[in-house]
VMD Tcl script that draws the C-alpha trace (Angstrom):
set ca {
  {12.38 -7.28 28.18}
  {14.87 -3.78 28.42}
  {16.32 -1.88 31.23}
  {15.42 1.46 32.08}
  {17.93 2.83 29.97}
  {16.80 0.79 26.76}
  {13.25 2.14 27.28}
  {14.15 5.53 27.92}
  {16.04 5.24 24.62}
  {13.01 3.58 22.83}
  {10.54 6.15 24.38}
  {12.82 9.65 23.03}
  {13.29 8.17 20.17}
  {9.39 7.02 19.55}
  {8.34 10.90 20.60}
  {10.14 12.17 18.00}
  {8.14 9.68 15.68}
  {4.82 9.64 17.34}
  {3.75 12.75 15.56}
  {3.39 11.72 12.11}
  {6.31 10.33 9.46}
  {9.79 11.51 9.77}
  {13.08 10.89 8.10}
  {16.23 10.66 9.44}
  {17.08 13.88 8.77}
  {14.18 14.70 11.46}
  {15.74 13.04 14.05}
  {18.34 14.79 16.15}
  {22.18 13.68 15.99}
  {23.91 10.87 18.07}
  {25.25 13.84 19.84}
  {22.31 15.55 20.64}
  {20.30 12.28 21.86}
  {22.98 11.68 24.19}
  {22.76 15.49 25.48}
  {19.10 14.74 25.90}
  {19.18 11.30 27.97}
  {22.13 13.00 30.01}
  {24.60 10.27 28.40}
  {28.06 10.53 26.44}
  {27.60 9.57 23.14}
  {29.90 6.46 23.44}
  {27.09 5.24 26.00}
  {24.52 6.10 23.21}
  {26.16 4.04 20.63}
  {26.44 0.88 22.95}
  {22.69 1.01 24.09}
  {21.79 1.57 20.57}
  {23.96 -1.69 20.04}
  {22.77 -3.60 22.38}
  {19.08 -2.59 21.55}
  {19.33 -3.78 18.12}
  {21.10 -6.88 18.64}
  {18.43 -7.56 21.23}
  {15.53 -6.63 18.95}
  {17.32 -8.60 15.96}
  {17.58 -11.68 17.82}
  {13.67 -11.34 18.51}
  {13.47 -11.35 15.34}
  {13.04 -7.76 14.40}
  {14.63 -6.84 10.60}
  {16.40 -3.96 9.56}
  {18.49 -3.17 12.57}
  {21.50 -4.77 12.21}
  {24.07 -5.03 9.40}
  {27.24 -4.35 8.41}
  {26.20 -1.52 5.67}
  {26.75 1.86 6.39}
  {23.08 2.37 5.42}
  {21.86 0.28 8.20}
  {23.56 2.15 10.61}
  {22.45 5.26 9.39}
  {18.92 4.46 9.87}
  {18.66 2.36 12.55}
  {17.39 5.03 14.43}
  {14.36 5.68 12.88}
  {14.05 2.09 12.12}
  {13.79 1.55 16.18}
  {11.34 4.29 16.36}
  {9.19 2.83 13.94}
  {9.39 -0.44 15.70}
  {8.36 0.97 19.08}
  {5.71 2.58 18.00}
  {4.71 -0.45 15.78}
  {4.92 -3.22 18.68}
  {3.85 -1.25 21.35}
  {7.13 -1.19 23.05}
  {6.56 1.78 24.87}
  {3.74 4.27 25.92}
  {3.82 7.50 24.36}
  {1.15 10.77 25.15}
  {-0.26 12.30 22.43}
  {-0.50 16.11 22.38}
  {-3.73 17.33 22.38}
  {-4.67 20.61 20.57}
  {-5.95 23.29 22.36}
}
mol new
graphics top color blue
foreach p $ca { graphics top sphere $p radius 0.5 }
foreach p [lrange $ca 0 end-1] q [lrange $ca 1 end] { graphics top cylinder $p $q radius 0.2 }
display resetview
Protein backbone atom coordinates (compact mmCIF):
# COMPACT_ATOMS: atom_id res chain seq x y z
CA UNK A 1 0.00 0.00 0.00
CA UNK A 2 3.13 2.92 0.35
CA UNK A 3 6.57 3.14 -0.97
CA UNK A 4 9.50 3.05 1.04
CA UNK A 5 9.53 6.58 1.42
CA UNK A 6 5.77 6.79 2.68
CA UNK A 7 6.63 4.19 5.36
CA UNK A 8 9.72 5.62 6.40
CA UNK A 9 7.64 8.79 6.86
CA UNK A 10 4.83 6.88 8.74
CA UNK A 11 7.42 4.94 10.89
CA UNK A 12 9.50 8.57 12.23
CA UNK A 13 6.61 10.01 12.64
CA UNK A 14 4.81 6.95 14.71
CA UNK A 15 8.27 6.81 17.02
CA UNK A 16 7.80 10.03 18.04
CA UNK A 17 4.15 8.93 19.10
CA UNK A 18 4.73 5.44 20.21
CA UNK A 19 5.79 6.57 23.63
CA UNK A 20 2.74 7.82 25.12
CA UNK A 21 0.38 11.08 23.96
CA UNK A 22 1.95 14.00 22.33
CA UNK A 23 0.87 17.26 20.86
CA UNK A 24 1.98 18.91 18.07
CA UNK A 25 4.10 20.96 19.75
CA UNK A 26 6.05 17.52 20.55
CA UNK A 27 6.67 16.79 17.24
CA UNK A 28 9.70 18.23 15.50
CA UNK A 29 9.29 20.94 12.60
CA UNK A 30 8.75 20.27 8.80
CA UNK A 31 12.32 21.30 8.72
CA UNK A 32 13.71 19.12 11.07
CA UNK A 33 11.76 15.86 9.77
CA UNK A 34 13.17 16.48 6.53
CA UNK A 35 16.84 16.83 8.14
CA UNK A 36 16.04 13.51 9.74
CA UNK A 37 14.80 11.36 6.59
CA UNK A 38 17.79 13.09 4.65
CA UNK A 39 15.04 15.00 2.44
CA UNK A 40 14.45 18.83 1.52
CA UNK A 41 11.54 19.96 3.04
CA UNK A 42 9.71 20.58 -0.32
CA UNK A 43 10.04 16.62 -0.68
CA UNK A 44 8.55 16.42 2.90
CA UNK A 45 5.56 18.42 2.10
CA UNK A 46 4.71 16.37 -1.14
CA UNK A 47 5.02 12.88 0.63
CA UNK A 48 3.07 14.27 3.41
CA UNK A 49 0.57 15.20 0.49
CA UNK A 50 0.47 12.39 -1.14
CA UNK A 51 0.19 10.30 2.16
CA UNK A 52 -2.88 11.97 3.17
CA UNK A 53 -4.64 12.07 0.03
CA UNK A 54 -3.85 8.37 -0.12
CA UNK A 55 -5.02 7.65 3.42
CA UNK A 56 -8.18 10.03 2.82
CA UNK A 57 -9.27 8.24 -0.13
CA UNK A 58 -9.10 4.94 2.10
CA UNK A 59 -11.18 6.49 3.93
CA UNK A 60 -9.13 7.82 6.77
CA UNK A 61 -10.67 11.42 8.37
CA UNK A 62 -8.92 14.28 9.50
CA UNK A 63 -6.11 14.52 7.04
CA UNK A 64 -7.13 16.54 4.47
CA UNK A 65 -8.78 19.97 4.26
CA UNK A 66 -8.46 23.20 3.23
CA UNK A 67 -8.24 24.78 6.98
CA UNK A 68 -5.15 25.90 8.19
CA UNK A 69 -5.90 23.74 11.27
CA UNK A 70 -5.85 20.62 9.32
CA UNK A 71 -2.66 21.23 8.03
CA UNK A 72 -1.26 22.03 11.17
CA UNK A 73 -2.03 18.77 12.62
CA UNK A 74 -1.93 16.44 10.12
CA UNK A 75 1.12 15.29 11.41
CA UNK A 76 0.19 13.99 14.50
CA UNK A 77 -3.05 13.01 13.03
CA UNK A 78 -0.87 10.43 10.69
CA UNK A 79 0.96 9.31 13.67
CA UNK A 80 -1.98 8.48 15.47
CA UNK A 81 -3.29 6.64 12.51
CA UNK A 82 -0.19 4.46 12.13
CA UNK A 83 -0.04 3.50 15.26
CA UNK A 84 -3.88 2.95 15.34
CA UNK A 85 -4.08 0.66 12.05
CA UNK A 86 -1.03 -0.99 12.40
CA UNK A 87 0.56 0.66 9.49
CA UNK A 88 3.90 0.18 10.57
CA UNK A 89 6.06 -1.78 13.17
CA UNK A 90 7.50 0.17 15.81
CA UNK A 91 10.10 -1.28 18.90
CA UNK A 92 9.31 -0.42 22.12
CA UNK A 93 12.11 0.65 24.48
CA UNK A 94 12.59 -1.47 27.17
CA UNK A 95 13.76 -0.16 30.61
CA UNK A 96 16.76 -1.26 31.96
Amino acid sequence: MFNDEQYALLERLAALRAGGPITVNDLPSNRELARDLGWTVSKLTRKLDNLCLKLDRAGVTGLVGDSAETAKIRRLRLADVALEHGLVDVPTSVDD
